[in-house]
Residue frames relative to the residue before (quaternion, step in Angstrom):
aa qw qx qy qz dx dy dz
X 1.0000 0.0000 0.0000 0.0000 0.00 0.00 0.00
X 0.5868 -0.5917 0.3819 0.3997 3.45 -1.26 0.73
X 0.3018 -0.7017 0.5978 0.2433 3.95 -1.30 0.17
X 0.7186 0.5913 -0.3141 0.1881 3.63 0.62 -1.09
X 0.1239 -0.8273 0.4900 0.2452 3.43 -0.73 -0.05
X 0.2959 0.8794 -0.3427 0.1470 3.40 1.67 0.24
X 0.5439 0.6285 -0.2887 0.4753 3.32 1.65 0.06
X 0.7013 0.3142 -0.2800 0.5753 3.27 1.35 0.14
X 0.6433 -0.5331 0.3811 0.3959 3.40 -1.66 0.78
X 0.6618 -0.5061 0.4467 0.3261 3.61 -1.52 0.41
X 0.5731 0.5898 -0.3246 0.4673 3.81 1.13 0.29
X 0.7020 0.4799 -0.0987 0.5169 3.01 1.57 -1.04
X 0.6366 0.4561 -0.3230 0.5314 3.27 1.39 -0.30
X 0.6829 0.4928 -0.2932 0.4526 3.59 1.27 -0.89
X 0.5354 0.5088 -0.4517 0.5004 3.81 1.24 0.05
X 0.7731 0.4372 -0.3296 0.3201 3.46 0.86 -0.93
X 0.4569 0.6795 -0.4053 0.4065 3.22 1.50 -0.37
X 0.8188 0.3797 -0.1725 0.3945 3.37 0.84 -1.14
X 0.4190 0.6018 -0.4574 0.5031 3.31 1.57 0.12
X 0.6342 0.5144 -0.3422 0.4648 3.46 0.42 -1.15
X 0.5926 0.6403 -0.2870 0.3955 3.83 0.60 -1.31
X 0.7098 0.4927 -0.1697 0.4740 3.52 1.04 -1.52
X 0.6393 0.5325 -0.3239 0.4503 3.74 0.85 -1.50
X 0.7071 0.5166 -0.2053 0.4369 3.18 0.87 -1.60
X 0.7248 0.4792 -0.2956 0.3970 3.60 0.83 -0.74
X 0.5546 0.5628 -0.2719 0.5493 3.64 1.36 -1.47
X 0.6351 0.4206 -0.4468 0.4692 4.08 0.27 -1.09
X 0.6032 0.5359 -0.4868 0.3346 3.89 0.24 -1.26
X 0.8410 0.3519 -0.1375 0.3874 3.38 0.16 -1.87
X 0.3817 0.6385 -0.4228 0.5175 3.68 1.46 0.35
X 0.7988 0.2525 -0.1433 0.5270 3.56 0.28 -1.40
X 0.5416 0.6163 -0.5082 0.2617 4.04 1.05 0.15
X 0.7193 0.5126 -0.1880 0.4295 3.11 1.81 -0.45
X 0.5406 0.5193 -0.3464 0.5640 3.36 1.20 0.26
X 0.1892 -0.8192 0.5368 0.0709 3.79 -1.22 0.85
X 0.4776 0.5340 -0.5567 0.4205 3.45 1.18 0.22
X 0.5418 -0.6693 0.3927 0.3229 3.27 -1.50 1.20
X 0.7323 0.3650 -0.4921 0.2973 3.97 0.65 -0.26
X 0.5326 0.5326 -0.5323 0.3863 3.21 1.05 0.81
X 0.7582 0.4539 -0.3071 0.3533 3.49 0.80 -0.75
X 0.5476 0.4059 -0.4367 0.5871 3.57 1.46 0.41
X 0.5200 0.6316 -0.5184 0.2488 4.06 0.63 0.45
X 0.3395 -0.8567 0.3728 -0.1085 2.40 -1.28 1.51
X 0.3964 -0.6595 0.5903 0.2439 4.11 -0.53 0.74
X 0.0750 -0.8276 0.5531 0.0600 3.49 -0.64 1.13
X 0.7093 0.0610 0.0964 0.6956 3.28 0.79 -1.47
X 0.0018 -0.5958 0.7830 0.1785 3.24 -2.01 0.53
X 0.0305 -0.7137 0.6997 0.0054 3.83 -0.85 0.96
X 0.2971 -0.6409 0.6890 0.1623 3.31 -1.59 0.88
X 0.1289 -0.8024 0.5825 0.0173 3.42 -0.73 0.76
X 0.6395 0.6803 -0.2525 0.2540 3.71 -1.26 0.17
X 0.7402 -0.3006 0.2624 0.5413 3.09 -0.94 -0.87
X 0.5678 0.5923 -0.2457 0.5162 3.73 1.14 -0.98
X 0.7379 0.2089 -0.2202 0.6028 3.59 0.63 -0.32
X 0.4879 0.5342 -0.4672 0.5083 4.03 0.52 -0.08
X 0.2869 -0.7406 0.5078 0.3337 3.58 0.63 -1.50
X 0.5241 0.6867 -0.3092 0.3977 3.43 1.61 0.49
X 0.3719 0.7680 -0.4839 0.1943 3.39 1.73 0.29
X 0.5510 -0.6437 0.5311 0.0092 2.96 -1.73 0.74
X 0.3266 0.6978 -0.6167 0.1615 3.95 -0.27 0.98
X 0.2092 -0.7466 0.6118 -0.1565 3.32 -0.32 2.10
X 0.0071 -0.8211 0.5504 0.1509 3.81 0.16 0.21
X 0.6431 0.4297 -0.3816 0.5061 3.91 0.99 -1.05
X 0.6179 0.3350 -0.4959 0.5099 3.95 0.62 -0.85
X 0.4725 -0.6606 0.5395 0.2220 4.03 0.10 -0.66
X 0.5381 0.5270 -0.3812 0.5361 3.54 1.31 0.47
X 0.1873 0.7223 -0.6651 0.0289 3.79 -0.89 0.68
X 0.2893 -0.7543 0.4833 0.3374 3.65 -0.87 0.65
X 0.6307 -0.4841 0.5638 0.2235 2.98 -2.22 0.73
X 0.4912 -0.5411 0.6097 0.3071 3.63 -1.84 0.57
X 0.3517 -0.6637 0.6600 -0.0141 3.29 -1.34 1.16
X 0.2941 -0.8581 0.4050 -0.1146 3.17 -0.63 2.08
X 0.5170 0.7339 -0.4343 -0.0737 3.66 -0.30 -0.15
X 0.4569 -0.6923 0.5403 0.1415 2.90 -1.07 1.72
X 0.0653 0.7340 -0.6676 -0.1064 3.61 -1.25 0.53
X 0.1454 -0.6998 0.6980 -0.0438 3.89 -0.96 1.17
X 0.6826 -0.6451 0.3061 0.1556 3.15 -1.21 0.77
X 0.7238 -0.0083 -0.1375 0.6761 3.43 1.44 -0.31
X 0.9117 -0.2488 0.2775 0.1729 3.20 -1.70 0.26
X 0.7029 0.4477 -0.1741 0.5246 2.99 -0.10 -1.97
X 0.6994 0.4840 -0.2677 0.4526 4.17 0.70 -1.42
X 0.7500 0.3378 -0.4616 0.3322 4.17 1.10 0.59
X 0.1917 0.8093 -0.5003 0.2408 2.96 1.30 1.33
X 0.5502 -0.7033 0.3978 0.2107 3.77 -0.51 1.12
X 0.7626 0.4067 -0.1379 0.4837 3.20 0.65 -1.64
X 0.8556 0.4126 -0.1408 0.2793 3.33 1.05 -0.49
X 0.6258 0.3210 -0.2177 0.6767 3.13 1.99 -0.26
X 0.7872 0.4035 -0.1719 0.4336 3.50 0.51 -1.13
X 0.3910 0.5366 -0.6187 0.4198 4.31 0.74 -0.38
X 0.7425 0.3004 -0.5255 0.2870 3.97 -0.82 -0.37
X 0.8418 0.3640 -0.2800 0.2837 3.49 0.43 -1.04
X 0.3587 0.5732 -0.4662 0.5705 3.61 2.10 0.27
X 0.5262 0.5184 -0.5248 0.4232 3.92 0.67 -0.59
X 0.6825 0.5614 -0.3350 0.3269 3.11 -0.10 -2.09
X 0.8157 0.4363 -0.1869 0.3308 3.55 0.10 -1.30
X 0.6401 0.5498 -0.1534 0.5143 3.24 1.50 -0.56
X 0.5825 0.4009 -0.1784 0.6842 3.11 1.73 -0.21
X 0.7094 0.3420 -0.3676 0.4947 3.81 0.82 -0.09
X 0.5848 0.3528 -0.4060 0.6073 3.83 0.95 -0.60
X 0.4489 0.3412 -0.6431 0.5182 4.13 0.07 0.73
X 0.6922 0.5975 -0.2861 0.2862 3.25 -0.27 -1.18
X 0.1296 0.8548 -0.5022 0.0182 3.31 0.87 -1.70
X 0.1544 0.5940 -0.6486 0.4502 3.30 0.78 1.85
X 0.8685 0.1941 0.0379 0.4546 3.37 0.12 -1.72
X 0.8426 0.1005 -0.0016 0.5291 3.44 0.72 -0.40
X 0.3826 -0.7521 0.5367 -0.0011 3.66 -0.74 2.00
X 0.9126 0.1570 -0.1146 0.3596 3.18 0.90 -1.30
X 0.7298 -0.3463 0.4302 0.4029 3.48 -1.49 0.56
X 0.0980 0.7403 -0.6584 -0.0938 3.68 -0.97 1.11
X 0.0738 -0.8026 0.5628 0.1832 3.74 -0.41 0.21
X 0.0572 0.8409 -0.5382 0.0008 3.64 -0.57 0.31
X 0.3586 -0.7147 0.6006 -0.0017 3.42 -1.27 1.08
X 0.1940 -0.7615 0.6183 0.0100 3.95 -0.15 0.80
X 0.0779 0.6727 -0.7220 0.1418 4.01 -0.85 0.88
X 0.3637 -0.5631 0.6535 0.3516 3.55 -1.54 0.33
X 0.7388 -0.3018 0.4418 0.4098 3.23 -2.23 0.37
X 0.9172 0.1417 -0.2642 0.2624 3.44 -0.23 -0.64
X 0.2088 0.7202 -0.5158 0.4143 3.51 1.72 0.82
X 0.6742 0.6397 -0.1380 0.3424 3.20 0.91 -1.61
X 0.8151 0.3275 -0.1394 0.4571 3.09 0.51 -1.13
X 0.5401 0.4859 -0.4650 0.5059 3.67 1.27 -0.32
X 0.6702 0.4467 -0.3807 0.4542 3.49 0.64 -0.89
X 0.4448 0.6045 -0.4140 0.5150 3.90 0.99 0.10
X 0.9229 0.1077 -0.2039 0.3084 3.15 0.22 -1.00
X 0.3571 0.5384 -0.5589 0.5198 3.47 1.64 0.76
X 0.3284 -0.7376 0.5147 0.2885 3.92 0.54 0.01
X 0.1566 0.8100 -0.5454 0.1482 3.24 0.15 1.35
X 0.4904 -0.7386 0.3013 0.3510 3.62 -0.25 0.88
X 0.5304 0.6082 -0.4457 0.3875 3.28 0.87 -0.82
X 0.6906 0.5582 -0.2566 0.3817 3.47 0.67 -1.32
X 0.6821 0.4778 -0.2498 0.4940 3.52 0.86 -1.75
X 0.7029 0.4865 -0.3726 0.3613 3.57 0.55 -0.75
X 0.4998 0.6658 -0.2503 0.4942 3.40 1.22 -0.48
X 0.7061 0.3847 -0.2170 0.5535 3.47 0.77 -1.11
X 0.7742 0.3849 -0.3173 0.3897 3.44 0.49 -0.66
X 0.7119 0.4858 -0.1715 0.4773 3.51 0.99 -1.21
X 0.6624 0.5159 -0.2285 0.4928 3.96 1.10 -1.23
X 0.4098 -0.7061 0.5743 0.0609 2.69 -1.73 1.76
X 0.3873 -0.6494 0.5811 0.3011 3.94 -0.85 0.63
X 0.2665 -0.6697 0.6927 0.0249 3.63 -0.79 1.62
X 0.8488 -0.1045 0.1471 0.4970 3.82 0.32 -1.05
X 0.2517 -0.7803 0.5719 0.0269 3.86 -0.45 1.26
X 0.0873 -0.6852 0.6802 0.2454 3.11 -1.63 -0.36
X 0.4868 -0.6475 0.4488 0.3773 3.64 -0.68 0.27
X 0.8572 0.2324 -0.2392 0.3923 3.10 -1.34 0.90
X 0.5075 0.4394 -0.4187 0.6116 3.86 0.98 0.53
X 0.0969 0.6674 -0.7301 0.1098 3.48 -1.43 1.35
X 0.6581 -0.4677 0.5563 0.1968 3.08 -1.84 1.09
X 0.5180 -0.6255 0.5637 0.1504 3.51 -1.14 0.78
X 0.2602 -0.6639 0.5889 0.3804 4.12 -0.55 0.56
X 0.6041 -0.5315 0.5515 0.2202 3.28 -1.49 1.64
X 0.1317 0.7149 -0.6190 -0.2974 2.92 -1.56 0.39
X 0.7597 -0.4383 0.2201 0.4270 3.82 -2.01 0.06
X 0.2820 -0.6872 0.6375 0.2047 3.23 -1.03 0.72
X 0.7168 -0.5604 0.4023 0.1018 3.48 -0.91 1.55
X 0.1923 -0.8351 0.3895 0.3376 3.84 0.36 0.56
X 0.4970 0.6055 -0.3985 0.4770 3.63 1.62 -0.01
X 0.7617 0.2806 -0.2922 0.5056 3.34 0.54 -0.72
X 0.5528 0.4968 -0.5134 0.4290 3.46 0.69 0.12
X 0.6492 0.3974 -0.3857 0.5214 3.93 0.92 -0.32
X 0.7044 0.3928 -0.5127 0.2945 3.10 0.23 -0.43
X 0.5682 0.4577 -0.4586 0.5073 4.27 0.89 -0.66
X 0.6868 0.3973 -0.4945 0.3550 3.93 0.13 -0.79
X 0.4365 0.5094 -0.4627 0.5795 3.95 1.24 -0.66
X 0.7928 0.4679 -0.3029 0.2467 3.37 -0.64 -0.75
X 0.4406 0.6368 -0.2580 0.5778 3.48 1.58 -1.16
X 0.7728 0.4937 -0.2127 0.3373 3.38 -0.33 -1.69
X 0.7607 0.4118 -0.2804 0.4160 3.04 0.47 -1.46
X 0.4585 0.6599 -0.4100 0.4316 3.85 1.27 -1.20
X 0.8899 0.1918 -0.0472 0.4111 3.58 -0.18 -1.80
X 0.4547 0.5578 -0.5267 0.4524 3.44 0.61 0.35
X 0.7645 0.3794 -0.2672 0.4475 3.73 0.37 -1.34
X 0.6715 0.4366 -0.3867 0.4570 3.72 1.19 -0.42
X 0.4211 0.7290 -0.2460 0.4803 3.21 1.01 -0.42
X 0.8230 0.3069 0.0781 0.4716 3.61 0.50 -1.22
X 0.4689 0.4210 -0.3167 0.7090 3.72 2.31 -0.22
X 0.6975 0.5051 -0.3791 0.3385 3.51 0.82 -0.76
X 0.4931 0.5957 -0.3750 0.5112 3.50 1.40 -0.90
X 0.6352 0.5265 -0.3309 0.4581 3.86 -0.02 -2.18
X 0.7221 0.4662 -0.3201 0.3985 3.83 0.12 -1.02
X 0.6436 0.5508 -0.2165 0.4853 3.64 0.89 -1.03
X 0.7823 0.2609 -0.2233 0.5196 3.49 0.80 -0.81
X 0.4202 0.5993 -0.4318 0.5271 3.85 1.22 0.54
X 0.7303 0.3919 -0.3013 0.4715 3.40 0.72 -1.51
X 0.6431 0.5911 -0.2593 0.4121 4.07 0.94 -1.15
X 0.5442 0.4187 -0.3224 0.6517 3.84 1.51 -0.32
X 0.6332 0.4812 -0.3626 0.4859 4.04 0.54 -0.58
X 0.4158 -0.6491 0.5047 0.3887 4.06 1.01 -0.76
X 0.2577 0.7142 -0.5600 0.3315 3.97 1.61 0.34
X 0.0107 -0.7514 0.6421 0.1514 4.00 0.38 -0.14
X 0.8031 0.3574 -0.2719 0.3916 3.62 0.11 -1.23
X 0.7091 0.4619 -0.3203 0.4257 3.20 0.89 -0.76
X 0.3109 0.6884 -0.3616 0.5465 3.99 1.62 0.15
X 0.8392 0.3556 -0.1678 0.3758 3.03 0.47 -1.82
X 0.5353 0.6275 -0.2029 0.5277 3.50 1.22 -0.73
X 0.5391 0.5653 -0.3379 0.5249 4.10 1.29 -0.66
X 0.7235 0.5043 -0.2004 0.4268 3.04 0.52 -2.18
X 0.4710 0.6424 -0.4061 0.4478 3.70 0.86 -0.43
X 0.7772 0.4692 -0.1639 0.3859 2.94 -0.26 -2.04
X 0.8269 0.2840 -0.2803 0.3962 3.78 1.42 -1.12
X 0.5327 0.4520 -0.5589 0.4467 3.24 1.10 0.84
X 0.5521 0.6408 -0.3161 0.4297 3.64 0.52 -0.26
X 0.6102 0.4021 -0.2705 0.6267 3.35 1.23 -0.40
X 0.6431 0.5837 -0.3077 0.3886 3.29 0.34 -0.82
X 0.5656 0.5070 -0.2163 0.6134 3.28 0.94 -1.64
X 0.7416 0.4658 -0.3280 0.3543 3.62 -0.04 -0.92
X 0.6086 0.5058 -0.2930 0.5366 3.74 1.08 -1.34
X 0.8030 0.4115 -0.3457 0.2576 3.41 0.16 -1.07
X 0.5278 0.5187 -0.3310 0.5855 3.75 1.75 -0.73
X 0.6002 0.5118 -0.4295 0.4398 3.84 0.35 -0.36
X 0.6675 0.5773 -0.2662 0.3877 3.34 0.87 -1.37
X 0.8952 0.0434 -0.1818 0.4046 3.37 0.93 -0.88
X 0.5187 0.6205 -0.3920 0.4385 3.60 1.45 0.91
X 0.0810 -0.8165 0.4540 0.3474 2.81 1.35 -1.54
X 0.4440 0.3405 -0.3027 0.7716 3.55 1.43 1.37
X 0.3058 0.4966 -0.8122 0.0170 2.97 -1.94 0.83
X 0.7170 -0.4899 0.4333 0.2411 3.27 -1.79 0.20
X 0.0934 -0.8065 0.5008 0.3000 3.63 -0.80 0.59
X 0.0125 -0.6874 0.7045 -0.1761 3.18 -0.60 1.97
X 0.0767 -0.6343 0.6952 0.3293 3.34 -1.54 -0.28
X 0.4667 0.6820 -0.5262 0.2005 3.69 0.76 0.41
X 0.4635 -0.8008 0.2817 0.2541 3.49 0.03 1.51
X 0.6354 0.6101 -0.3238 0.3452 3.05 1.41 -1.28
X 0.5585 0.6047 -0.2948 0.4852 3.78 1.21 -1.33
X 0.7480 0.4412 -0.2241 0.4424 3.63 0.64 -0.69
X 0.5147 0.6794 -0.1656 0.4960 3.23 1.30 -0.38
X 0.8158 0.2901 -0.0051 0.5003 3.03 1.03 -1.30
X 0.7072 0.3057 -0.4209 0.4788 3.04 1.06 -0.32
X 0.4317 0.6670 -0.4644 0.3912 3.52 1.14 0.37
X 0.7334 0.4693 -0.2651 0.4143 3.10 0.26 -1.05
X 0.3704 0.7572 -0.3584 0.4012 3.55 1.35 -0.75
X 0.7940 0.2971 -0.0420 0.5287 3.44 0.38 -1.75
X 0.8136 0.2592 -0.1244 0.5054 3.69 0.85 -0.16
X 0.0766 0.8629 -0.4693 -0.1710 3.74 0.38 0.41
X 0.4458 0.5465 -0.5684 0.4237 3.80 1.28 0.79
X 0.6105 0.4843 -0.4254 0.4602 3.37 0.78 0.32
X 0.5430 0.6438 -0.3332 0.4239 3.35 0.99 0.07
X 0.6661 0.2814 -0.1665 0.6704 4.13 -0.27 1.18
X 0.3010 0.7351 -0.4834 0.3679 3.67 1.37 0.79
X 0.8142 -0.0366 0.0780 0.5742 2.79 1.32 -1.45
X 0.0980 -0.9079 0.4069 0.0207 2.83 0.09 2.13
X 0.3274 -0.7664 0.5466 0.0813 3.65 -1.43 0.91
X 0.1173 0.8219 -0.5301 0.1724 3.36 0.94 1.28
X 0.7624 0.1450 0.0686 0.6270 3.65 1.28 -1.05
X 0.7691 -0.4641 0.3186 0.3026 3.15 -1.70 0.79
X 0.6385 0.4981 -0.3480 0.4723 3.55 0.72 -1.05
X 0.7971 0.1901 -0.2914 0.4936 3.92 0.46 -1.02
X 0.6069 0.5752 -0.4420 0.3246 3.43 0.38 0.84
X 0.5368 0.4259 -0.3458 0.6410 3.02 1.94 -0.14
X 0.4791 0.7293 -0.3525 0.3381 3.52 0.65 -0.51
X 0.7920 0.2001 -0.1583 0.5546 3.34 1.10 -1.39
X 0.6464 0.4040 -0.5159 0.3908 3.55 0.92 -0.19
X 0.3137 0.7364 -0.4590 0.3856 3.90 1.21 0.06
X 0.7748 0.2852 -0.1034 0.5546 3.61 0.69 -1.52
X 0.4926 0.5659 -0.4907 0.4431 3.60 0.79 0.04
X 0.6377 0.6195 -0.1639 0.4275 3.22 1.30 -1.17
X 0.7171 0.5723 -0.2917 0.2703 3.26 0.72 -0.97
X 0.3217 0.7518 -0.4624 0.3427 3.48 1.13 -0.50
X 0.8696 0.3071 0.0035 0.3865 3.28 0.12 -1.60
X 0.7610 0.3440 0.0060 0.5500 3.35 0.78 -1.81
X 0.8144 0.2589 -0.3453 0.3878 3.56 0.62 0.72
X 0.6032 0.3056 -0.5916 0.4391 2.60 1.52 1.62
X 0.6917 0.5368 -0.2225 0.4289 3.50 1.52 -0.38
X 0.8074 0.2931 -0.2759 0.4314 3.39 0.84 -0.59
X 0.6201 -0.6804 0.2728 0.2793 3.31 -1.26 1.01
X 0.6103 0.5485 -0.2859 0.4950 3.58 1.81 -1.09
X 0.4776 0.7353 -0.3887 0.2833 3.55 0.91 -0.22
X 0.0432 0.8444 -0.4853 0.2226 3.96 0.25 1.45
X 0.0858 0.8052 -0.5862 -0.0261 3.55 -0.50 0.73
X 0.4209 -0.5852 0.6008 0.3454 4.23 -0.76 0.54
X 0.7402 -0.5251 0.3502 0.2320 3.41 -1.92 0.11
X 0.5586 0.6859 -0.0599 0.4625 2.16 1.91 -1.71
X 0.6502 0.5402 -0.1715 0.5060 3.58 0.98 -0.73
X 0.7059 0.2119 -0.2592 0.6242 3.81 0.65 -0.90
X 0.4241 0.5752 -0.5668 0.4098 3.96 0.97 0.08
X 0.5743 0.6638 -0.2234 0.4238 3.61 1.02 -1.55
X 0.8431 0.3444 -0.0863 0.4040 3.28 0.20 -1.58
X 0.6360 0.3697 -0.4574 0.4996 3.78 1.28 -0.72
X 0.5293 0.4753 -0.5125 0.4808 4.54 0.98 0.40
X 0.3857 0.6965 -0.3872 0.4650 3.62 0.87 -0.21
X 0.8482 0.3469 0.0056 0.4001 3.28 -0.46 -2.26
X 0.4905 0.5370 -0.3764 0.5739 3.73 1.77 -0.62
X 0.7530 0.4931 -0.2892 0.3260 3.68 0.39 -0.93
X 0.7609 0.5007 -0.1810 0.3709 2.62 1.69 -0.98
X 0.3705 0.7278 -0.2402 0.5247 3.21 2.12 -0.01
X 0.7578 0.4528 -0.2122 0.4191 3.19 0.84 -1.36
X 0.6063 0.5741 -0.2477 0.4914 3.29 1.40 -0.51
X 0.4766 0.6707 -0.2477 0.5115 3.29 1.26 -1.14
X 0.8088 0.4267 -0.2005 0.3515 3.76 0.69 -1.23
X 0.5660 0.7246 -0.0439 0.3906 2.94 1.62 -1.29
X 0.6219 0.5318 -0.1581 0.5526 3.14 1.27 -1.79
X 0.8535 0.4536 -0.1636 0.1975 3.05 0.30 -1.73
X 0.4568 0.7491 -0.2030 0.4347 2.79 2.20 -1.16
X 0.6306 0.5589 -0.2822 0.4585 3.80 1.09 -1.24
X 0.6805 0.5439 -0.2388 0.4290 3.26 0.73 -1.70
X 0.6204 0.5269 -0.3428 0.4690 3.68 0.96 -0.88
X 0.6443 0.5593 -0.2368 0.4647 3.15 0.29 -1.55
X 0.7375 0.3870 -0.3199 0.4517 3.81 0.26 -1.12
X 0.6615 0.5712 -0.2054 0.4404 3.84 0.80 -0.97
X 0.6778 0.4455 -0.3085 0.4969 3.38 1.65 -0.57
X 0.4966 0.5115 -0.3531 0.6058 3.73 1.45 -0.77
X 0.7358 0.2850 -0.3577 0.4994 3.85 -0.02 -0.27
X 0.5723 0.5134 -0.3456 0.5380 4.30 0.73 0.13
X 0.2176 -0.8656 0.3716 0.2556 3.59 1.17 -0.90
């Protein structure tokens, strides 16, 4: 895999330096507190930047308002050690608290964490997400002696038949998830409306990255899904636009909702708002079909 980063500006290399610094630093003091032994022998293997940022096709649009994020992947040595909530919440803090800040760090990082041998099965089912990674992704931080598996081709039949299969899965959940949301919002359920409309953009977001990676993350953080959609599709970009206060709360409202619109008490959304957001999630649907429709269509001409 490639190492350099000489294709990007000296700002961009000093943020990543310190991203790495943070992942690497937050995992240490994660596993200093844990005493079973396959945690205390876990290991950072690889850090690979992946994407646009390594392609060299990144994107920093200030008047449209869309700039892309660094693509992360963290590889550690076993499983049990890509557990989000448990190894990785401090140094997602840290960073989330420096890109506010925007002393040390301008850009969105997002990162995804997989053991070595997550990786490499998903190599050899040739999944793109993965292969593209290997081919396109720059090594930020190695260890010695750990090597990627040679990918192999995924079949263009059997690649239509999972992206068919995807689509059809999250499109219809997607779309029960909406129908539910606008049942509960005619009943006066507001939060529990708002908390649907989630679930049907999140699916969506999910169907459409599945459709054309065959891999997405399990996150429900909307925003991460968002973006890395839009990444791969830029008619999906301006779904959710943030010209004015009202549609900027709007989407950070449903970003919210996961959590806070079923657990927390201060959690309050207007009509007007999930009125907003179920024209949103419609748009986003419609896209959702569109996109996926191509990808199908193209995968079926190459299956014959």
């Amino acid at each position: 895999m490639k190492t350099s980063l000489d294709h990007l500006p000296a700002a961009k290399r000093k943020e990543l330096d310190f991203v790495v610094h943070t992942l690497r630093d937050g995992f240490a003091q994660a596993l200093s507190r844990r005493t079973m032994p396959r945690f205390r022998t876990g290991k950072i293997l690889k850090i690979i930047l992946f994407g646009s940022y390594a392609r060299g096709d990144w994107v920093e649009d200030p008047k449209g308002r869309y700039f892309s994020d660094y693509d992360i992947l963290v590889v550690v040595n076993h499983d049990d050690l890509a557990d989000l909530d448990k190894f990785w919440g401090g140094p997602d803090e840290i960073l989330l608290k420096e890109l506010a800040s925007g002393e040390r760090l301008r850009t969105q990082p997002n990162f995804i964490v997989h053991s070595l041998d997550d990786v490499n099965e998903q190599l050899r089912l040739g999944r793109y997400f993965f292969t593209d990674i290997l081919r396109d992704g720059i090594v930020l931080f190695e260890a010695d002696g750990f090597r990627f598996v040679q990918p192999e081709t995924l079949s263009a039949r059997d690649a239509f038949a999972e992206t068919k299969g995807y689509f059809e899965k999250w499109s219809v959940r997607s779309q029960n998830s909406r129908t539910l949301s606008q049942d509960a919002r005619t009943r006066g359920m507001a939060n529990d409306a708002a908390f649907l409309l989630h679930q049907s953009a999140e699916r969506a977001y999910h169907g459409l990255i599945l459709t054309l990676t065959l891999y997405s993350a399990k996150t429900h953080r909307l925003n991460l899904l968002r973006d890395r959609a839009e990444a791969m599709d830029q008619r999906l970009v301006g779904i959710w636009p943030s010209s004015n206060k009202f549609e900027r709360q709007g989407f950070d409202l449903i970003r919210r909702a996961y959590v806070e619109a079923r657990y927390s008490d201060y959690y309050e959304i207007s009509d007007d708002h999930l009125a907003w957001m179920d024209d949103r999630i419609s748009k986003l649907q419609a896209a959702f079909e569109t996109i996926a429709g191509e990808r199908l269509e193209s995968l079926r001409k190459a299956a014959g």
